[in-house]
DRENDO-1510 file (C-alpha; in Angstrom, 1 decimal, always signed):
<recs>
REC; n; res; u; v; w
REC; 1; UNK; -68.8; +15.9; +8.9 .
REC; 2; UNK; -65.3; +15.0; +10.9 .
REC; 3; UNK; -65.2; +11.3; +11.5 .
REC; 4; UNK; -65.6; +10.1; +15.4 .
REC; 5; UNK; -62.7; +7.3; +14.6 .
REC; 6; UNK; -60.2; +9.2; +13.2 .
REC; 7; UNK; -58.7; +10.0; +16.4 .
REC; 8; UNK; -58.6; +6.6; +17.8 .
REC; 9; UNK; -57.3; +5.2; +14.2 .
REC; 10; UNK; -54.5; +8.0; +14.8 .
REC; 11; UNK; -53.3; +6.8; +17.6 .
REC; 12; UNK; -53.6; +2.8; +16.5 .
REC; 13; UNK; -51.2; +3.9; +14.1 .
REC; 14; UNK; -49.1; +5.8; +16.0 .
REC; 15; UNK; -49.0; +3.4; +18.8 .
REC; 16; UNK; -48.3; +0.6; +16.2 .
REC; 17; UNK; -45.3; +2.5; +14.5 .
REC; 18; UNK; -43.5; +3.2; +17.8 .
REC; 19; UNK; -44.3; -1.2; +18.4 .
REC; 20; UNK; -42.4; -1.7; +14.7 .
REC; 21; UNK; -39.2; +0.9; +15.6 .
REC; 22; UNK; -39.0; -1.2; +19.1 .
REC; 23; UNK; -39.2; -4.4; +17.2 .
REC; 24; UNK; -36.4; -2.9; +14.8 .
REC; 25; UNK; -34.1; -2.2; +17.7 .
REC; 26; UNK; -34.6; -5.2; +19.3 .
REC; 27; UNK; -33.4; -7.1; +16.2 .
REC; 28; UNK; -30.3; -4.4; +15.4 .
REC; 29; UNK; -29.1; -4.8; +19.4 .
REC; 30; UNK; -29.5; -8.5; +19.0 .
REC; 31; UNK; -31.6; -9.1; +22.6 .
REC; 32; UNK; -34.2; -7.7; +23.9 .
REC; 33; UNK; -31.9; -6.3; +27.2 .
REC; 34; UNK; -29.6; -4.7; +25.2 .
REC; 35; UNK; -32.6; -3.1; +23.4 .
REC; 36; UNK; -34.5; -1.9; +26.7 .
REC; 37; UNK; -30.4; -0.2; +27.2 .
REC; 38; UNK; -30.4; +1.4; +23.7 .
REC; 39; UNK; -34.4; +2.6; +24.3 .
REC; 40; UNK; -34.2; +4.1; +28.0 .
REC; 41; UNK; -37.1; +1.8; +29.2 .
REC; 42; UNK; -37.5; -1.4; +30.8 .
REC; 43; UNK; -36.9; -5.1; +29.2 .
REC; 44; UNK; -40.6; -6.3; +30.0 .
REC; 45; UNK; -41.8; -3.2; +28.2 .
REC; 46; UNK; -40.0; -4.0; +25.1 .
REC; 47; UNK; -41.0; -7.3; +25.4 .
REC; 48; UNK; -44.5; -6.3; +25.5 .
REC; 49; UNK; -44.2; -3.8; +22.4 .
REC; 50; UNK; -42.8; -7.2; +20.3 .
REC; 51; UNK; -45.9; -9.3; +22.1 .
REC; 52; UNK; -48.3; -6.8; +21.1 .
REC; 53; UNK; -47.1; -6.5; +17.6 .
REC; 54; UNK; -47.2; -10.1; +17.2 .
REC; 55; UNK; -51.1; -10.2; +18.7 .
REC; 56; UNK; -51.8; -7.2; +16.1 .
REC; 57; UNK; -50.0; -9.5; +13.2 .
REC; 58; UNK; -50.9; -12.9; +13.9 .
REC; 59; UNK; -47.8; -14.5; +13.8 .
REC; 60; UNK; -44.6; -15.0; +15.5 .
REC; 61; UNK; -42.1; -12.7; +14.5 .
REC; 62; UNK; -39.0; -13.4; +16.5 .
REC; 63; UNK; -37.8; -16.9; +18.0 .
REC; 64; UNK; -37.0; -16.4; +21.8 .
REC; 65; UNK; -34.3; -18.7; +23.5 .
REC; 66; UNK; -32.3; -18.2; +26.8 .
REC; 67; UNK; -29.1; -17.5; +24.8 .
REC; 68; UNK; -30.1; -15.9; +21.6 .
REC; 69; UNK; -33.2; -14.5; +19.2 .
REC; 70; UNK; -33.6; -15.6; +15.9 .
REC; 71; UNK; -36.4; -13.7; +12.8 .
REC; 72; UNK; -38.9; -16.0; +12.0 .
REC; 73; UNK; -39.7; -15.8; +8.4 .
REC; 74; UNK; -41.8; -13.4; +8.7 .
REC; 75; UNK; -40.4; -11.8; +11.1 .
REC; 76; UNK; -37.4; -11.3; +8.4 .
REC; 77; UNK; -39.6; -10.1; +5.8 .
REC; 78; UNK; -41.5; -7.7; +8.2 .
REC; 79; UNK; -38.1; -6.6; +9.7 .
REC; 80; UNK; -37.7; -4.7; +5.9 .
REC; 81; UNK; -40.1; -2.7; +5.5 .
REC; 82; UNK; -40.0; -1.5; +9.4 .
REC; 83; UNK; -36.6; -1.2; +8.9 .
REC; 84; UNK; -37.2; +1.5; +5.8 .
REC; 85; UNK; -39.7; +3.2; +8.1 .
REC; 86; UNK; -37.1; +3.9; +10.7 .
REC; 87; UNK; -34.4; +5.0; +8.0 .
REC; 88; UNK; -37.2; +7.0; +6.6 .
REC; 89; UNK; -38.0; +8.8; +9.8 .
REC; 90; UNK; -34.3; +9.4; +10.4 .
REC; 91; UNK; -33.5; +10.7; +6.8 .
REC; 92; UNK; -36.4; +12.9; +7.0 .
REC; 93; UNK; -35.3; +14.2; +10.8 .
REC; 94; UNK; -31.8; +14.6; +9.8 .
REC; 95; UNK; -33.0; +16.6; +6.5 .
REC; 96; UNK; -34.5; +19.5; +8.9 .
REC; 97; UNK; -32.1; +19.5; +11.3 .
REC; 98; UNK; -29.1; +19.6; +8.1 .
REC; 99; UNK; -31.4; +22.8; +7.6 .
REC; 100; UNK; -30.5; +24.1; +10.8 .
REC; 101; UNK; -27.4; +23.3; +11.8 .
REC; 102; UNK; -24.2; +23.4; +9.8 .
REC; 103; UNK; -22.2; +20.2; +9.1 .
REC; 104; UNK; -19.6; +20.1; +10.0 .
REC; 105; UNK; -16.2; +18.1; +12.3 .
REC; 106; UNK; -14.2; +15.9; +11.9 .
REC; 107; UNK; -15.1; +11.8; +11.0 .
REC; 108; UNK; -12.0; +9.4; +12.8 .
REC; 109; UNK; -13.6; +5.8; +11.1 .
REC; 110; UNK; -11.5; +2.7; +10.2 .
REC; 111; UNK; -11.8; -0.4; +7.4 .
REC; 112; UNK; -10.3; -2.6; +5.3 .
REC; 113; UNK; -7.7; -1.7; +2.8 .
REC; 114; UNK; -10.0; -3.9; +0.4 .
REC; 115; UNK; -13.1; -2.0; +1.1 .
REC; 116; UNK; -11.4; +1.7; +1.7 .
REC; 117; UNK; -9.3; +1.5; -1.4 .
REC; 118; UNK; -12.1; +0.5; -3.8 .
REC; 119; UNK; -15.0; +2.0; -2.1 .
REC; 120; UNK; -15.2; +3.8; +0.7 .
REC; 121; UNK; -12.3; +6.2; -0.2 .
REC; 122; UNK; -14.1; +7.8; -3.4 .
REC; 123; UNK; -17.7; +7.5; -1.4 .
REC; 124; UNK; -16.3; +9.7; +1.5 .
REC; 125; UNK; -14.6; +12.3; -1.7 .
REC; 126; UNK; -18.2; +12.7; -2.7 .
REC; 127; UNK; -19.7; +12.9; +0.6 .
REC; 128; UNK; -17.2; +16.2; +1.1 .
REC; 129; UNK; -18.4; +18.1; -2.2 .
REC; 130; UNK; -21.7; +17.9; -0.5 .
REC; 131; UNK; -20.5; +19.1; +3.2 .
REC; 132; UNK; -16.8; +20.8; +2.3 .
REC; 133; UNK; -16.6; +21.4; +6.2 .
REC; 134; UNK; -16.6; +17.6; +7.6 .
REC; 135; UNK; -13.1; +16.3; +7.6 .
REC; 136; UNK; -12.1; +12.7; +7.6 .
REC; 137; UNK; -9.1; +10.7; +10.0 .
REC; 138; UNK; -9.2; +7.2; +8.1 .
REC; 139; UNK; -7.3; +4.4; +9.1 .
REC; 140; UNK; -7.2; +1.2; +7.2 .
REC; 141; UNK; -6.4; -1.7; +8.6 .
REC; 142; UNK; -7.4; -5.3; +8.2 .
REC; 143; UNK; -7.2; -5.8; +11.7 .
REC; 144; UNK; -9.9; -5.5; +13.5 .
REC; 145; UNK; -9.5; -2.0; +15.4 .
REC; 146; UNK; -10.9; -1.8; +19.2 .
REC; 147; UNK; -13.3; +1.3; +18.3 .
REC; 148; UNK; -14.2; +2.4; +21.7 .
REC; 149; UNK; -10.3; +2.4; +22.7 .
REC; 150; UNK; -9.2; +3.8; +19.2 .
REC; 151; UNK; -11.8; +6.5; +19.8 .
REC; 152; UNK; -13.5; +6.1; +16.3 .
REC; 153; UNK; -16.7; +7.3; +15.6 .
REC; 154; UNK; -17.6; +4.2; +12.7 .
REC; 155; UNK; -15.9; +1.3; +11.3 .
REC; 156; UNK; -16.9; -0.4; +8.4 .
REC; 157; UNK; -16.9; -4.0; +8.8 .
REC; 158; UNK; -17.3; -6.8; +6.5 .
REC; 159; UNK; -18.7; -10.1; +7.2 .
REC; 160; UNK; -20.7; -12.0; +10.5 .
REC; 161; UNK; -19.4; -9.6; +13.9 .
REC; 162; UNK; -18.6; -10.9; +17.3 .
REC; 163; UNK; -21.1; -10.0; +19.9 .
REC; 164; UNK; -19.4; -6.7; +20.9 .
REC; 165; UNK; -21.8; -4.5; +23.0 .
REC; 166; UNK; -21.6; -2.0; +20.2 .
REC; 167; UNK; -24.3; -0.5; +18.3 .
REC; 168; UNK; -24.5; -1.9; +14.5 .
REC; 169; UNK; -26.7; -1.5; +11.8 .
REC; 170; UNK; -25.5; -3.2; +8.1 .
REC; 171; UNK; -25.6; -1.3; +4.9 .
REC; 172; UNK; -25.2; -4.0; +2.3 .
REC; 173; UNK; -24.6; -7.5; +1.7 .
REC; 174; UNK; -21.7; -8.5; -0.6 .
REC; 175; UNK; -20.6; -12.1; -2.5 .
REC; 176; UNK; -17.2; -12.9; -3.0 .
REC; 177; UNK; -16.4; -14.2; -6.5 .
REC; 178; UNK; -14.0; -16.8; -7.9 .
REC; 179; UNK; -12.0; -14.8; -10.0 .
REC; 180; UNK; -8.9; -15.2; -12.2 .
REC; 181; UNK; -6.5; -14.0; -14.8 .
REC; 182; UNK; -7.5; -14.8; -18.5 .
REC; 183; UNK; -4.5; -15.0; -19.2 .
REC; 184; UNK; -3.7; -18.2; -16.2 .
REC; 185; UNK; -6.7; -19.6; -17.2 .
REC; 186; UNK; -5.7; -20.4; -21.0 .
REC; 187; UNK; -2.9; -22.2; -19.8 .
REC; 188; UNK; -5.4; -24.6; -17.8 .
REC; 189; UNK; -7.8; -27.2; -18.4 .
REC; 190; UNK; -11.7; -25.7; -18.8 .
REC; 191; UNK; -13.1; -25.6; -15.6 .
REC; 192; UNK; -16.5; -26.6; -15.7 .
REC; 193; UNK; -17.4; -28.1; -12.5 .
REC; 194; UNK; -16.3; -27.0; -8.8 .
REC; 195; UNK; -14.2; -29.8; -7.4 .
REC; 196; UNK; -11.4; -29.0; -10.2 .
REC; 197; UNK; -11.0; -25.9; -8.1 .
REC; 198; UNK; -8.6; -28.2; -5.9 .
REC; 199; UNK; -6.3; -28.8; -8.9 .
REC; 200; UNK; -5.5; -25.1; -9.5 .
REC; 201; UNK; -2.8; -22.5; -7.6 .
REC; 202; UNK; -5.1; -20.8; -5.1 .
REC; 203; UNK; -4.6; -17.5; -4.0 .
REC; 204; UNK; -6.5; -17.3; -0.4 .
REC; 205; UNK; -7.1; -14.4; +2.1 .
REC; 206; UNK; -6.1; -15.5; +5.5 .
REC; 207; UNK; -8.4; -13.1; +6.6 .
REC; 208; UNK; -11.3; -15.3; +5.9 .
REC; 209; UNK; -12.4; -18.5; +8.0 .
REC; 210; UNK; -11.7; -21.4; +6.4 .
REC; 211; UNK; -9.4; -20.4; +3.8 .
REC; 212; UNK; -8.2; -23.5; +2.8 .
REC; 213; UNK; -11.9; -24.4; +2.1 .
REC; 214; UNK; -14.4; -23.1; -0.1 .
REC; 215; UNK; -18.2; -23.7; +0.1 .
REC; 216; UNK; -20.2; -23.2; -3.4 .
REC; 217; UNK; -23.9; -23.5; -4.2 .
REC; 218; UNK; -25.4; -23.7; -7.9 .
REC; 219; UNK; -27.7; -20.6; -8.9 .
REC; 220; UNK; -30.6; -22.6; -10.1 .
REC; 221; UNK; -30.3; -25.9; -8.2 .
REC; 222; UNK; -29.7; -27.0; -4.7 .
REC; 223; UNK; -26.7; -28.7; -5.2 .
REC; 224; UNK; -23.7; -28.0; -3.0 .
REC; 225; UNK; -20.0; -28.3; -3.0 .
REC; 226; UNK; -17.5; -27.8; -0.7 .
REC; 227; UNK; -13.7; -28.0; -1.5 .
REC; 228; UNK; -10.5; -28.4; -0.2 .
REC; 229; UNK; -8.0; -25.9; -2.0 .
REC; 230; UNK; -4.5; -26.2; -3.3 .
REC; 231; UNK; -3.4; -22.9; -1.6 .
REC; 232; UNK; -0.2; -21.2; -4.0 .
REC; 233; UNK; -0.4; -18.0; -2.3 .
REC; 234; UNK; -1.5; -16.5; +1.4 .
REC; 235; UNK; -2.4; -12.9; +1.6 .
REC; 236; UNK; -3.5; -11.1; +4.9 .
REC; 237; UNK; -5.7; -8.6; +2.8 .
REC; 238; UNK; -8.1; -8.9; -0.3 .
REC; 239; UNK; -6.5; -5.9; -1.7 .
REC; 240; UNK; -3.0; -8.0; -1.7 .
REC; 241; UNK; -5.0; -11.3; -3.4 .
REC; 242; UNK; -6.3; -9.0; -5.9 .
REC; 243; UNK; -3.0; -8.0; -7.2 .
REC; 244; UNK; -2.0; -11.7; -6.9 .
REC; 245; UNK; -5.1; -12.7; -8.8 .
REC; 246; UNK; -4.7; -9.8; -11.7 .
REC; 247; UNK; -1.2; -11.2; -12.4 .
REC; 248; UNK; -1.9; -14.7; -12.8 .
REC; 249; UNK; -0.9; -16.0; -9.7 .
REC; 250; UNK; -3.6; -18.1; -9.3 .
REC; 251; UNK; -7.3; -18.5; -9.0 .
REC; 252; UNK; -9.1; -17.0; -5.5 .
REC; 253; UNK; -12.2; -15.3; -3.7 .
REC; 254; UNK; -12.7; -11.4; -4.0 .
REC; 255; UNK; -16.0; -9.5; -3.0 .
REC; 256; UNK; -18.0; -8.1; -5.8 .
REC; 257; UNK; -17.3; -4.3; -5.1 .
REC; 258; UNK; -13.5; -4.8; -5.2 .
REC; 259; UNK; -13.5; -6.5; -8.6 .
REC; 260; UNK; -16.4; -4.6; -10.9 .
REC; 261; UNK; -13.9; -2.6; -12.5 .
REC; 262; UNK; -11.6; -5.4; -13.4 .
REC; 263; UNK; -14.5; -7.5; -14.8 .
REC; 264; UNK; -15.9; -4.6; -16.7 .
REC; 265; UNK; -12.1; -3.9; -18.3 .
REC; 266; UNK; -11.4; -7.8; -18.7 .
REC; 267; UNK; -8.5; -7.3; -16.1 .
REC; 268; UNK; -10.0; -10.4; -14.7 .
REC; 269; UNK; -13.2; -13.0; -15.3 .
REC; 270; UNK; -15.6; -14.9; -13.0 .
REC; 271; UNK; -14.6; -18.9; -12.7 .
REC; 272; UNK; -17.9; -21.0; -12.5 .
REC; 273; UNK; -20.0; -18.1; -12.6 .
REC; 274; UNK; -23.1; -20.4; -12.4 .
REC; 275; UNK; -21.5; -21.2; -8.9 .
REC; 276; UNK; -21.7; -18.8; -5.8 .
REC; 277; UNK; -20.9; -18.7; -2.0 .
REC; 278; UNK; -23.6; -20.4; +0.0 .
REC; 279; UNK; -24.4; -16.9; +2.0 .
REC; 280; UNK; -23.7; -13.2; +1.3 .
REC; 281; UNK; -21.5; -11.2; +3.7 .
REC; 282; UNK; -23.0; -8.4; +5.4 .
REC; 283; UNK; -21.3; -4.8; +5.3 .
REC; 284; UNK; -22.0; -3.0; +8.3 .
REC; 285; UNK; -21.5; +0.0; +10.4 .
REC; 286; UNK; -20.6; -0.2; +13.7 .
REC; 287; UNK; -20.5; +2.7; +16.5 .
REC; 288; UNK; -19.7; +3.2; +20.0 .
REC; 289; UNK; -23.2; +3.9; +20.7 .
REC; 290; UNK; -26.5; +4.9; +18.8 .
REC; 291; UNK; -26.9; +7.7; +21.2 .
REC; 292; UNK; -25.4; +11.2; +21.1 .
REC; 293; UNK; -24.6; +10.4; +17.3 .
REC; 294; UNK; -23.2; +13.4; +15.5 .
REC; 295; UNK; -25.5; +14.4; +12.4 .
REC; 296; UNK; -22.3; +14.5; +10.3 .
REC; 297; UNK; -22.2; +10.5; +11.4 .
REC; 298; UNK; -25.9; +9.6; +10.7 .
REC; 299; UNK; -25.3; +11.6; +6.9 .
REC; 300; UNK; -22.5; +9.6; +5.9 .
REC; 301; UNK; -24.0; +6.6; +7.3 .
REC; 302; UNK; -27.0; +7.6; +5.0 .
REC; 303; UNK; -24.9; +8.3; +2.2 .
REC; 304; UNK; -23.1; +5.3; +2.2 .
REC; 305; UNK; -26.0; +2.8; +2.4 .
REC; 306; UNK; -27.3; +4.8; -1.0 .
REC; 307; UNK; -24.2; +4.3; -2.7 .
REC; 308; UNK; -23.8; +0.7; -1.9 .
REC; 309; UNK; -27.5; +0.6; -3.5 .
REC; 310; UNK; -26.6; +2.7; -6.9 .
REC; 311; UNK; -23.1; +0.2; -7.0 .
REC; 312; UNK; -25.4; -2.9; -6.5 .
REC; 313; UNK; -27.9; -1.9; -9.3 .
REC; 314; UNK; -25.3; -1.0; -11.8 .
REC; 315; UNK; -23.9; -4.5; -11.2 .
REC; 316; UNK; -27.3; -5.8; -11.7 .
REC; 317; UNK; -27.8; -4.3; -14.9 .
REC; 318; UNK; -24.6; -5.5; -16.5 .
</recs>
């Protein structure tokens, strides 16, 4: 006997899942107008998909004010798991149509000399084994490039963005350690607490806001610390601290993926590892526009954001 309610449950659930993909958009364009631009429809109608999945929920997901949205904390745990469902979709639509169409063309994308050098650079070597017929223009630059005018098709960017316009979706989160030389730091006292940071040569990326500052909280308690360093050395890049920090030139801040080869040799060690940055730094991608997306685009985008995963689980497990 075929049930009377499977139809209707059917289309709950289809209904529902386009309400959680609108929600998802809303929270990657960072407003519900530039949403409604990204979706092709009307600003009250996304509003009313968010409304509707909030009714279906309970709960408020998203934290409406004239200048900005914020995720509840629900609405940051739910955003998750709908985010998954969109990748999911994607991967799976992008599988059939890799069937279909060859890929192929050429990439122009731009980042960091930090991040290209020690991880995008061999990620993109990979990603050609796979598709041999996709070619790569890579600039790096720690500038930040204008990617519309530069005519790039992705840029990696890492940390909090401006409010560009463009269409950005982040990959991974990173932590920058406090890292030194063993052999600079057996010619100084033990450091055991944060403030003696301010007593040490300081290598610092100018790069970073607030260089000549550095804001610490403990792993297993709520204390906080914020210090005033004695910068020895200013580097525009990471890539140039790290060669500071390797040769004893002093003590400073480099991300995690830059520096898990050096800790794994003993190149360098982690200062106050009990310490860490009070917030994680987002790695994102960041297009002229979600629409019109080549496939060879969406793949490496794909490709990256599961190498960033395999390169944070390895670091967990050491």
């Amino acid at each position: 006997m075929v049930s009377t309610h499977a139809p209707s449950r059917t289309a709950a659930l289809s209904r529902h899942l386009h309400q959680m993909a609108v929600f998802v958009q809303v929270v990657d364009s960072g407003s519900f107008s530039k949403a409604a631009t990204s979706l092709g429809l009307g600003k009250s109608v996304v509003s009313a998909h968010v409304a509707a999945l909030e009714a279906k929920l309970g709960t408020q997901l998203i934290a409406r004010s004239t200048r900005s949205l914020t995720l509840t904390e629900d609405g940051a745990a739910f955003y998750e798991g709908c985010r998954q469902m969109v990748l999911s979709a994607e991967n799976a639509l992008a599988t059939i149509e890799s069937r279909r169409e060859a890929v192929s063309g050429t990439i122009r994308m731009t980042t960091s000399y930090n991040l290209g050098v020690n991880f995008v650079i061999p990620q993109l070597a990979a990603f050609r084994e796979r598709h041999p017929e996709v070619q790569f223009d890579l600039v790096l630059e720690d500038a930040v490039s204008r990617v519309i005018e530069e005519r790039f098709d992705i840029a990696l960017r890492v940390g909090r963005l401006a409010d560009s316009g463009l269409f950005a979706t982040e990959l991974t989160r990173c932590r920058l350690l406090v890292c030194a030389a063993p052999a600079l730091l057996q010619g100084l006292p033990t450091l055991t607490e944060p403030q003696q940071l301010c007593t040490v040569p300081w290598v610092a990326i100018t790069q970073l806001p607030h260089y000549e500052r550095i804001d610490l909280a403990h792993r297993e308690s709520a204390a906080r610390v914020s210090v005033r360093l004695a910068v020895a050395v200013r580097a525009t890049s990471g890539i140039a601290a790290r060669e500071f920090i390797r040769r004893g030139a002093g003590i400073g801040l480099l991300p995690d993926y830059a520096v898990r080869d050096d800790l794994a040799s003993g190149h360098v060690v982690e200062v106050l590892p009990q310490w860490h940055e009070l917030e994680e730094r987002p790695i994102t991608a960041v297009f002229p526009s979600r629409q019109g997306m080549s496939l060879r685009v969406r793949l490496l985008v794909d490709f990256l954001r599961a190498a960033f995963v395999q390169a944070s689980t390895r670091r967990a497990s050491t």
